[in-house]
N, C-alpha and C positions, 0 to 999 in steps of 0.2 A: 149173446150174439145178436149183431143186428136180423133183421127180419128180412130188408131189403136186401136187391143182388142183381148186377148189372142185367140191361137190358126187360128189367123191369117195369111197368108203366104205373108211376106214381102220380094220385090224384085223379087220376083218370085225363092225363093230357100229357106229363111230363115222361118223357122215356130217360130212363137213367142209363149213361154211356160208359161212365168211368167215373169207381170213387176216389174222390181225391185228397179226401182229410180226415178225420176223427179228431173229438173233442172229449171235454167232459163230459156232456149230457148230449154230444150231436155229432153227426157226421154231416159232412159235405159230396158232394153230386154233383158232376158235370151232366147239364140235363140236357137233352130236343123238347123243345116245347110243342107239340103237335098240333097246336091251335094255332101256331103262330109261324108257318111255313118251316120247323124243327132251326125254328131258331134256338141257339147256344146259350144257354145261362148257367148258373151255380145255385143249387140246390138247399136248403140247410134244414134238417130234419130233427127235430129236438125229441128226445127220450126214445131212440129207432129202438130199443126190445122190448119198451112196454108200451108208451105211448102215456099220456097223463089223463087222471082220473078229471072229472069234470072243475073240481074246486082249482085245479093247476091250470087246466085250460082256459080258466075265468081270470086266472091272476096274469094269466100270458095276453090276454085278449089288452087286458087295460095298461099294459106295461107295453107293448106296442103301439099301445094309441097314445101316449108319452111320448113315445119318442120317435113317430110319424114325422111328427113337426120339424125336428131337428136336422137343420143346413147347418154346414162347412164343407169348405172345397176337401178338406183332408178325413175327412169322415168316408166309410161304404155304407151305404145307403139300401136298405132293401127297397125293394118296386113294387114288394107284393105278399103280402101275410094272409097265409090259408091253413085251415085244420082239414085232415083227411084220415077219417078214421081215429078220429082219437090221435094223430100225430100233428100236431103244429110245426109249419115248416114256415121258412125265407127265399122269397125268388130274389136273386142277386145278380148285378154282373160280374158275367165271368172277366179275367182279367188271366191273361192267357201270359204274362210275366213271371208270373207265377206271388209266392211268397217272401217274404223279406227271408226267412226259414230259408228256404233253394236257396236263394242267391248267397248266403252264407254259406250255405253249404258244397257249394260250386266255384265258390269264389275264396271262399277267407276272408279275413280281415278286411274292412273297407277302407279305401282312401279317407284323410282328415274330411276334407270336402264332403265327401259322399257321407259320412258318418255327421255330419252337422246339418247337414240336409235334412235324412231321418228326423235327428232330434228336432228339428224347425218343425217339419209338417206334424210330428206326433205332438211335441208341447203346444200349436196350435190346440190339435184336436183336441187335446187334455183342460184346456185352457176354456176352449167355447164348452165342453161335456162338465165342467164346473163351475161354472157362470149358470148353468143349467140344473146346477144341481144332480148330478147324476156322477158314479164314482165309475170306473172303468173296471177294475181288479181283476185284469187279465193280460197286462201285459206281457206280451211277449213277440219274437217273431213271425209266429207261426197265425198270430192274428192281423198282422200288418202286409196289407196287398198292395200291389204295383199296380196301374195301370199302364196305359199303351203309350204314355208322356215322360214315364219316367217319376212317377207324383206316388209317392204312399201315403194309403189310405189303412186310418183303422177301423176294425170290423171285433162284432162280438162287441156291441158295448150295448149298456140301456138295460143290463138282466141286473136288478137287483138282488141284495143279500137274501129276501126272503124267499123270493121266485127259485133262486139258485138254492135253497135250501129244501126248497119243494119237490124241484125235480132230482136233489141229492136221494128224498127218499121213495121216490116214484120209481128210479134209475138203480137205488143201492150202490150207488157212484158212492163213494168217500167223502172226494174234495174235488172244487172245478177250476182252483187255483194250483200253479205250476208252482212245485216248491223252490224251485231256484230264484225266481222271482220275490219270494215272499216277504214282506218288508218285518221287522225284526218283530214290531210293536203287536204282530198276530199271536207272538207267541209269548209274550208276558203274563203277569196273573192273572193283571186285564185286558184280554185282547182289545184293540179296534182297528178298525180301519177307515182312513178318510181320504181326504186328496194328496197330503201328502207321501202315504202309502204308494200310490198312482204314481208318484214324483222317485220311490224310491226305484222301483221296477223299472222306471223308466232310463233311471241311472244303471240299474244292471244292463240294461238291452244296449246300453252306450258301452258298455266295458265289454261288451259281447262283441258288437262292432268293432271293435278295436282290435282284440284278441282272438277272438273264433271260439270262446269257451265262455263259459257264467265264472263269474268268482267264487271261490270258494269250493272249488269241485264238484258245483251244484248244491250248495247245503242253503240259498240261500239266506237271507236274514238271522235266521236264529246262529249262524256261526258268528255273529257280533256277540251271541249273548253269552258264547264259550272263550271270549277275547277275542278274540281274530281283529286282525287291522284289514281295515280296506286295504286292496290290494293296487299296487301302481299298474299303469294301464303301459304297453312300450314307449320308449323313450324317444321314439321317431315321431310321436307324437308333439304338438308343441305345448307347455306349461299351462295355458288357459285352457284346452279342455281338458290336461290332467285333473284342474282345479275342479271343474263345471262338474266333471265324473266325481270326484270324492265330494263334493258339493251335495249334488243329488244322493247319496249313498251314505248319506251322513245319518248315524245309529238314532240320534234324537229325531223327533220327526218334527220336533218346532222349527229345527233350524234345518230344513230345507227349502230350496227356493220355489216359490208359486211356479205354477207351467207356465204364466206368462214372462216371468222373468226370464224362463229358460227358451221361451220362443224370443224374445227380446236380443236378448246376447246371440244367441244363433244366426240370428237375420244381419244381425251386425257383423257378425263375423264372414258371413255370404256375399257381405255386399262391400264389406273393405278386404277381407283375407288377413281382418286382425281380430284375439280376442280380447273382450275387456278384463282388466288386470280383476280378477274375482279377491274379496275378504271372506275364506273360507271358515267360514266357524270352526273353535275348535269340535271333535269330533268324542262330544260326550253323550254317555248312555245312560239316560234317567228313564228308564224302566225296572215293572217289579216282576220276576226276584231282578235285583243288581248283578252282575258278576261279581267273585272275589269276596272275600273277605272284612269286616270291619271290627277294631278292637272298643268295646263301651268299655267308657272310663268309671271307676267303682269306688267313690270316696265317702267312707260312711261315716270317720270319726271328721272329719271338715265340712268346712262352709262349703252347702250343695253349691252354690253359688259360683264357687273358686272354678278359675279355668285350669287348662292343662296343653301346655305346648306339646304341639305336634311331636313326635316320634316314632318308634318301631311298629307302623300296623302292624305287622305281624307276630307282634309280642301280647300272650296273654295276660303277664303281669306287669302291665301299667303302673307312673311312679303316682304318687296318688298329689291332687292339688296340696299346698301346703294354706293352712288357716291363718290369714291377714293377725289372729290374736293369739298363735300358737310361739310357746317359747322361739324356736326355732326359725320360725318369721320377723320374730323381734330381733334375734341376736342378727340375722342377715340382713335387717336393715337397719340397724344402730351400729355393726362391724366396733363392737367395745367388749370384749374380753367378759366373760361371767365371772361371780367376783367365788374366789376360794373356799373353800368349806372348812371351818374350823379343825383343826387335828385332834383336838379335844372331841369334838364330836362325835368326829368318824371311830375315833377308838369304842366310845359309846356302845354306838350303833356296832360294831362288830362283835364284840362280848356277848349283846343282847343277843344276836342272829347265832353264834356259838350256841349260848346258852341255851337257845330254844331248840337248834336243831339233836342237842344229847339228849334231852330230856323227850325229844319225839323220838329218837332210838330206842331208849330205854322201855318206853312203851310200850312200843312196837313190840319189843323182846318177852314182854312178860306173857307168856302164853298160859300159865299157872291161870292167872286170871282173868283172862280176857278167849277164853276157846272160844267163845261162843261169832268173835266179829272179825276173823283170821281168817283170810280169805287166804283160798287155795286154786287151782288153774282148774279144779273143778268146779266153781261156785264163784267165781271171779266174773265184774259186770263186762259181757262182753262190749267190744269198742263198735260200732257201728262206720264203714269204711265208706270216706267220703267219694262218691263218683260222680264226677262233671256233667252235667246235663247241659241239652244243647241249647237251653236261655240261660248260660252263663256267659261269663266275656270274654271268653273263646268260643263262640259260638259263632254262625254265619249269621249277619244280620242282612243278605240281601235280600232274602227274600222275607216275607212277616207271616206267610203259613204255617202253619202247625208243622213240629216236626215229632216224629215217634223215635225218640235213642232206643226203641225195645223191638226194631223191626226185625222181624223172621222169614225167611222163604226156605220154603219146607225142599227144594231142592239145591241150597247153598247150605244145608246146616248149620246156619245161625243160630244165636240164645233165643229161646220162647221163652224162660223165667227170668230175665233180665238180668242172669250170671254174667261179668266180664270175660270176654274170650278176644285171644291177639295172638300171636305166635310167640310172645313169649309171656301167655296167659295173664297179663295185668292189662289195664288199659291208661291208654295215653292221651291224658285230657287233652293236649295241644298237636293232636293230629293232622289237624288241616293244616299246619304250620309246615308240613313235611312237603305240601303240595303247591305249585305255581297257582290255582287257584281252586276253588270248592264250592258246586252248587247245587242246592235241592231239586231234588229232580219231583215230579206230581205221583211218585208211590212209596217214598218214605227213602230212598236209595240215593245215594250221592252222585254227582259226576265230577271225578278229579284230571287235573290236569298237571301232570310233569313231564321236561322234554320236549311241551310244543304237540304232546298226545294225551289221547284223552281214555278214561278208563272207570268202571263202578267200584264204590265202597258204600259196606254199611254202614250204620247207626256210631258204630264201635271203629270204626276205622278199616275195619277188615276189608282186603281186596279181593271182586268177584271178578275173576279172570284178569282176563290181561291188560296195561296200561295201553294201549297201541294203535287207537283209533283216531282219525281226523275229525269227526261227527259222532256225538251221542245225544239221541233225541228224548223227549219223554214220553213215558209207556203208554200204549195203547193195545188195549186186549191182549199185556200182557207183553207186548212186543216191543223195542226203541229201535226208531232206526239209528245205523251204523254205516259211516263211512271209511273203508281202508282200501288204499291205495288207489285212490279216484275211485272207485265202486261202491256200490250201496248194497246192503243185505239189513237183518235185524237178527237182535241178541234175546234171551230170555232174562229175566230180574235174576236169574246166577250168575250174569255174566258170559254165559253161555250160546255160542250161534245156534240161531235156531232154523236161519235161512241164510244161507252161503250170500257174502257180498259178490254179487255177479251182475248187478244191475248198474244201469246209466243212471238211473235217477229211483227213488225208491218214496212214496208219502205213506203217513201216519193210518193205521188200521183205525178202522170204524165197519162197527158191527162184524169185525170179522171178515172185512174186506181190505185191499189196499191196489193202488194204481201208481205199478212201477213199470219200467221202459226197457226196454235191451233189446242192441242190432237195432235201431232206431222203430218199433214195435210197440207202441204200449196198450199193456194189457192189464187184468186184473187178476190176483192170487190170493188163496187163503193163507191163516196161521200155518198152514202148513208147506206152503210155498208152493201152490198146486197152482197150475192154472184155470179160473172158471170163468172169464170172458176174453171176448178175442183177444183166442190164443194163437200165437204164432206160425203152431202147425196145423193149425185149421181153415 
């Protein structure tokens, strides 16, 4: 819980009136400045329950003197950087408009105009904050201010990765990124993020504009990595900024466009009331794991060499390349009849094959003298029963991590001795086959997809609970979030709720913490769904 509480005098000058935000790591304050006749400003208090230890307050000192220097009309500007107790705070103008945030929220959907405006002034600000060097990784709404002109302004920029990971654990905050916004590429094997991360966010906040909701019922980015298609924005909109929107939001992050490009087009479209005809790239996802499935081609008696035309990915037995010097090769490409086998021969050859096979009977039979090599189903070499493993060619190659076919969770009773178990006790090497698509999840457990919903299986194919979710995240302490029916909750590795889907928005546990929203409130809750910071009814 914050420590501060209206009508308090912070720093020894500022009287706090009215709070009017919370963040990740801060809360906002309508202050009176009392030095200054209780002139009116906006407050910004970073780490308000703990405050940062001195190594945070060194990394904050010089990450403000970074970004002191930094002019643009489309930027908010602090006036003023002070520590007060151990709390580093932002004197700001207030901007009595309020938030891009309100006026969605008051409003709806924005006019085309009004929606290319935003994108203008933010892909400015985006534009000069990259040229600068500096990533933003916080778009959204609720950071873009109005002033008294009509002009948005973005605010909350200049904290970098490390600073924000500082005061993650100063704070016991989680994450200071909104996960509706999150561009996809956070959540591959290899996470990064860069400018065009900043580019993809910024296309959500355009699709927000347009619709009054995020895509994807808030799952941000990672629901590209479960298939999902960018979603069309409404049709009253006109085809160039449908394009401009899937453009930005496009799953690759090579192929989306610079912020200046995006400030470019915009100004053009402002100043004639037309868009330029956009060449949308197609809208491919080269991240690791892949979605889906791919079939390795397995040719061991042919030239490694040999190719193999495309067919049924989702068939596990592939027809194998044929060898340029194989009989077979030759008769299909010489189309001349192989020449008859002599009848004299073949009779030969058949006597022989008789004759061998009585005389193996006959063997066989004589038990007088041969007891000793007479195998019986007690003493007979048992057969060793072949089971597919998941670096065979039905396996998933999107992703390249290790995968365990012998996972156990000691609350789904699963095999610990790596016995086959299915419901109808064998197991079915080409199980993923059965599924729209199939992907490793980071604790050994699957997430499949049939119907357009999503659902766990193990190692074995076996299903943990139900197929029936929009969103399945990867486990964190234990947990995944879960999306049904627009809401967000989290499942146990059985498949099992373990926190009712009742939230607006729900992010990833860490240490046993997580920062999810409900009734527009967000607050913090344990693995157990408890709440332990600003709680709602406190």
């Amino acid at each position: 819980m914050s420590k501060f509480k209206q009508n308090d005098v912070f720093a020894s000058r500022y009287k706090l009136t009215q709070h009017i935000g919370i963040g990740g790591f801060s809360e906002v304050w309508l202050a009176e400045d009392e030095m200054a006749e209780n002139s009116r400003m906006a407050i910004k208090i970073f780490a308000p329950e703990s405050g940062l230890d001195s190594f945070g307050l060194d990394q904050f000192r010089k990450e403000y003197a970074l970004t002191s220097q930094l002019t643009n009309a489309h930027l908010l500007k602090a006036s003023h950087f002070d520590i007060a107790q151990g709390y580093p705070f932002l004197v700001m103008p207030y901007c009595e408009a309020g938030s891009l945030y309100r006026k969605l929220k008051t409003e709806g959907p924005l006019p085309e105009k009004e929606v290319a405006k935003v994108l203008h002034h933010m892909s400015d600000a985006l534009d000069y904050l990259h040229s600068e060097g500096i990533l933003h990784r916080d778009i959204k709404p609720e950071n873009i201010l109005i002033d008294k002109r009509g002009n948005y302004l973005l605010a909350d920029f200049g904290i970098s990765s490390n600073l924000r990971n500082t005061m993650r654990k100063s704070t016991n905050k989680p994450t200071s990124m909104t996960l509706s916004y999150a561009p996809p590429e956070m959540f591959g094997r290899e996470p990064f993020y860069k400018e065009a991360s900043d580019i993809f966010s910024l296309g959500v906040l355009a699709y927000e504009l347009c619709t009054g909701d995020t895509p994807w019922m808030g799952a941000g980015g990672v629901a590209l990595l479960g298939g999902s298609e960018i979603p069309d924005i409404p049709s009253t909109y006109s085809r160039g900024l449908h394009d401009l929107v899937e453009w930005c939001m496009n799953p690759n992050a090579a192929k989306r466009p610079a912020a200046g490009e995006v400030e470019r087009i915009c100004k053009k479209y402002l100043d004639t009331g037309h868009w330029d005809a956009l060449q949308v790239p197609f809208n491919s996802l080269e991240l690791k794991p892949e979605s889906g499935r791919k079939t390795e081609m397995f040719t061991p008696k042919f030239d490694p060499k040999a190719t193999v035309a495309a067919g049924n990915m989702h068939s596990s037995n592939p027809s194998p390349a044929l060898d340029p010097k194989s009989t077979i090769a030759l008769q299909m490409q010489d189309h001349t009849p192989a020449k008859k086998k002599s009848p004299v021969l073949l009779i030969v050859l058949a006597l022989v094959v008789l004759g061998g096979g009585t005389a193996a009977f006959l063997l066989l039979n004589k038990k007088d003298k041969t007891p000793a090599t007479a195998k019986t189903k007690t003493d007979s070499v048992p057969v060793k029963k072949k089971v597919a493993h998941l670096s065979d060619s039905s396996s998933i190659t999107g992703s390249k991590t290790d995968r365990n076919p012998t996972v156990k969770d000691s609350k789904s009773g699963g095999p610990s001795d790596g016995s086959v178990q299915s419901p109808a006790d064998t197991y079915d090497p080409d199980w993923q086959s059965k599924y729209e698509s199939v992907d490793a999840l980071n604790n050994g457990l699957y997430k499949v997809k049939l119907n357009g919903k999503f659902g766990l299986c193990d190692s074995k194919g076996k299903n943990l609970g139900s197929i029936q979710y929009s969103l399945i995240s990867n486990f964190y302490n234990g947990l995944s979030v879960v999306s049904l029916y627009g809401r967000y909750g989290y499942i146990n590795a059985s498949g099992v709720p373990a926190i009712p889907c009742n939230f607006q928005s729900a992010n990833d546990f860490d240490n046993g913490q997580a920062v999810v929203k409900k009734e527009d409130v967000t607050f913090v809750i344990n693995t157990s769904g408890q709440c332990i910071q600003n709680c709602p009814d406190k």
